[in-house]
N, C-alpha and C positions, 0 to 999 in steps of 0.2 A: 455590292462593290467589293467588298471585301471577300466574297469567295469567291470575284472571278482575279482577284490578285492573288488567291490564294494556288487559284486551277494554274494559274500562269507560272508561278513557282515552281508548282511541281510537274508542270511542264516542261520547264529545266533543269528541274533535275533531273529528271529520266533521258533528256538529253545529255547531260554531264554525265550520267551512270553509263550510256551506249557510248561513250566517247573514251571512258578509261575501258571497257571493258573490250572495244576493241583494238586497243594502246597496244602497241610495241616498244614503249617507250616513255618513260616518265622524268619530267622538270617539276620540282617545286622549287615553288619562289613565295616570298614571301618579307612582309614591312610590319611595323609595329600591330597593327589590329593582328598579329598570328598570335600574340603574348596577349591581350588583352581579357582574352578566355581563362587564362593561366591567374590571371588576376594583375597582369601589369601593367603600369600606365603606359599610355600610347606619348602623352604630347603634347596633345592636339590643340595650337594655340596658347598664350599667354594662360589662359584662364584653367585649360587643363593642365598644364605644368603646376600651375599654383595650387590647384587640387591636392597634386603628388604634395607638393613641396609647400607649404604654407611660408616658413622662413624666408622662401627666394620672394616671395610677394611683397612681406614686408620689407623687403629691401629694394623693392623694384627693380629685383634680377630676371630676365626671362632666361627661357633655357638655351637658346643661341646664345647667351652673356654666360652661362653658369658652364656651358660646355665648352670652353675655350682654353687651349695648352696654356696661356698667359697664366693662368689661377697656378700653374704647376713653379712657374719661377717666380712672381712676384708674392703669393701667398700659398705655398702649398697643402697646409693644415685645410683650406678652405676649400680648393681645388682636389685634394681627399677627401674632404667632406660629400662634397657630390659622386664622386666615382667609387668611395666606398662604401656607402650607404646602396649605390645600384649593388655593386658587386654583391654585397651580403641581403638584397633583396634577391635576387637572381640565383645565388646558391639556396635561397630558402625554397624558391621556387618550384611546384611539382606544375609537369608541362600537362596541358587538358587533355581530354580524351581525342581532338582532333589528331592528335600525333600519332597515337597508335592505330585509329585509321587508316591515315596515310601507308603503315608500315602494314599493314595485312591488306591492301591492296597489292603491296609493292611483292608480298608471299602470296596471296592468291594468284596474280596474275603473271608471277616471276618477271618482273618488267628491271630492266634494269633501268636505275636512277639515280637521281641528282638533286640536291636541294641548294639552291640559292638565296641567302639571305641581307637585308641592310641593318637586320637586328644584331646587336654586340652579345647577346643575353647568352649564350652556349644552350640554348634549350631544345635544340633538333640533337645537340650532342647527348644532352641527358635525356632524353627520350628512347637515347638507343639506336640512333643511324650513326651509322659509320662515319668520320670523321675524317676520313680521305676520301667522300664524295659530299660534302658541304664548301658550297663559297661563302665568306662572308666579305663581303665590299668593306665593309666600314671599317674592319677588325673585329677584336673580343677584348671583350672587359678581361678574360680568363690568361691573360697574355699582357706582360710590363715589356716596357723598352727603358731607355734613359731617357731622360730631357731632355738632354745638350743637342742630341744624341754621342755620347764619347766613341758608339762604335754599335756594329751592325745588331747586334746580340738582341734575341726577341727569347722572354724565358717564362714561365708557365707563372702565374699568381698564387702563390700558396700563400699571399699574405692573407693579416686577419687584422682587422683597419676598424676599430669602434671609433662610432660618429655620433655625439652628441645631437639629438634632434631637434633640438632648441635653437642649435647656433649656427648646425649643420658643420662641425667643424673634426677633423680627425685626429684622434690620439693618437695616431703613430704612422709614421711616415716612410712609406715602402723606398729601399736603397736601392742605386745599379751595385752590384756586385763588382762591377772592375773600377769604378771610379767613385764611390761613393755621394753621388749625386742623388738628388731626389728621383726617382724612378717614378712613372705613368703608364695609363693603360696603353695597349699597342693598338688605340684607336683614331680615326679622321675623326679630328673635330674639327668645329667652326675656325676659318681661317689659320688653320693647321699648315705650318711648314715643316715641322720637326718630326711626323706621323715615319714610321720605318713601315713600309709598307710591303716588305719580303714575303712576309708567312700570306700576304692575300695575291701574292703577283704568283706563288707556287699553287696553293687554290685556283687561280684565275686557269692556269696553262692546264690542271688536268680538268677543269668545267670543258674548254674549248677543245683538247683534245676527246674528250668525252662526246659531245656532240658531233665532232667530226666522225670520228668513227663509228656514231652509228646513223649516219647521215642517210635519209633514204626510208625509214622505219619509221609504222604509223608515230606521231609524237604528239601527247596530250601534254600541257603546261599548265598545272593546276597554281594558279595568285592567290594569295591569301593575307585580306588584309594592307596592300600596297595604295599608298594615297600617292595625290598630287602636289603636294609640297615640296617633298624630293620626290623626282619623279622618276629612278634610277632604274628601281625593281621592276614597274611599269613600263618603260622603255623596252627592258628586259624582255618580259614575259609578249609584249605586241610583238619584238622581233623575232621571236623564235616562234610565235603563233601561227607567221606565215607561212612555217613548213609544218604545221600540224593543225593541231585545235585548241583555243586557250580556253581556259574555263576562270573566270573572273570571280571571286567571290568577296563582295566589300558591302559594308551595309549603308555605305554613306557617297561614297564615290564609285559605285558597281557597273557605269557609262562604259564599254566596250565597241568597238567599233565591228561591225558585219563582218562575217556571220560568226564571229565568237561567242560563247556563253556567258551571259551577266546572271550570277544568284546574289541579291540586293539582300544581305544576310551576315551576321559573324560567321569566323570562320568554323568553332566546331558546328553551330548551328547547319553551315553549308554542307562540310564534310559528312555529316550524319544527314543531311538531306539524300544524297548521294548516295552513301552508304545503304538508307533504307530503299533505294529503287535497285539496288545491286542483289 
């Protein structure tokens, strides 16, 4: 039983390996399980938040409650707490071997590309792609706005935010520069009104201009990692599959609809699946 799950696997892989190798054109997309190889937590549930975060447990905070702009005006030490504990796990972060994959397909087969992400993490950026061909939907941790918002201003995070792990609480509290207001990441949280959504609506215009222009050309959408919780990246990656081929790779949720590719796998596990039928 297990090696004809095994024959099937690699079954598609060699299917996903014929599908990039006959590409004109490459989409990555990609949800929390893309970080998860990297070593970061996905989520997934009450129970794996608490995993990350022990302190949110004892307080019976889940992470819809802990990612909420609210923590940024009524307590912001604590709503730092959480965003700067990611931040400075995220800069610790070295991105897995799946990334560099990606990027010597992208030189092997000169394919021009595009990656799509709902992850905040900046880790397709520190892997080394280009930076004007990344969407990220949700924003970046790597990027503060104001609170209020007093004004449009979206400006890079060089701050440096120590978080107490015990209490989960931050010693110091990032400013806006024109009004001196507590300053946040430039991310969509939970029930977010105040999110400045600029820096992803200029991402957005060159993804769409980008698949416009090269409309027409074989096009593989390699997912990676995208669940059904938010189901945003997934949305994604089915519509643009119509004009090409999707290649799904999820180890939990890998259901794809005809005749797309499902590898029921992590992502570098998938990518290097791939990679060795190439």
């Amino acid at each position: 039983m297990i090696l004809m799950a095994n024959n099937r696997l690699q079954e598609r892989f060699a299917a996903a390996a014929a599908a990039v190798r006959e590409a004109e054109l490459l989409v990555i997309t990609s949800g929390a399980g893309m970080g998860v190889d990297s070593g970061l937590p996905d989520f997934r549930g009450d129970r794996g938040f608490w995993n990350a975060y022990p302190p949110y447990e004892r307080l019976g905070i889940s992470f819809v409650e802990a990612a909420n702009p609210a923590h940024f005006e009524r307590d912001p030490a604590f709503g730092w707490g959480f965003y700067g504990h990611r931040t400075n796990l995220y800069r610790a972060t070295v991105p897995h071997a799946g990334f560099g994959i990606l990027k010597g397909w992208i030189d092997r087969f000169a394919l021009p590309w595009f990656a799509a992400t709902s992850n905040v993490d900046g880790q397709f950026q520190k892997a080394g792609f280009a930076a004007d061909r990344i969407l990220e939907v949700h924003g970046s941790i790597h990027h503060l706005q104001c609170t209020g918002p007093c004004c449009g201003t979206i400006w890079d995070n060089d701050e440096e935010v120590p978080v107490d792990p015990a209490t989960m609480r931050a010693g110091h509290l990032p400013r806006c520069p024109r009004c001196g207001a507590v300053a946040r990441p430039n991310i969509l949280m939970f029930g977010d009104w105040s999110w400045l959504p600029d820096r992803t609506r200029r991402q957005e215009r060159r993804f769409d201009e980008f698949v416009t222009d090269h409309r027409g050309q074989r096009l593989v959408v390699v997912e990676l990692g995208a669940g059904t919780a938010i189901p945003t990246i997934r949305h994604l990656g089915e519509q643009l599959g119509r004009h090409g081929t999707l290649i799904r790779i999820n180890p939990r949720e890998a259901q794809v609809p005809s005749p797309y590719i499902s590898l029921p796998c992590g992502a570098r596990e998938g990518l290097a699946g791939i990679e060795a039928m190439l």
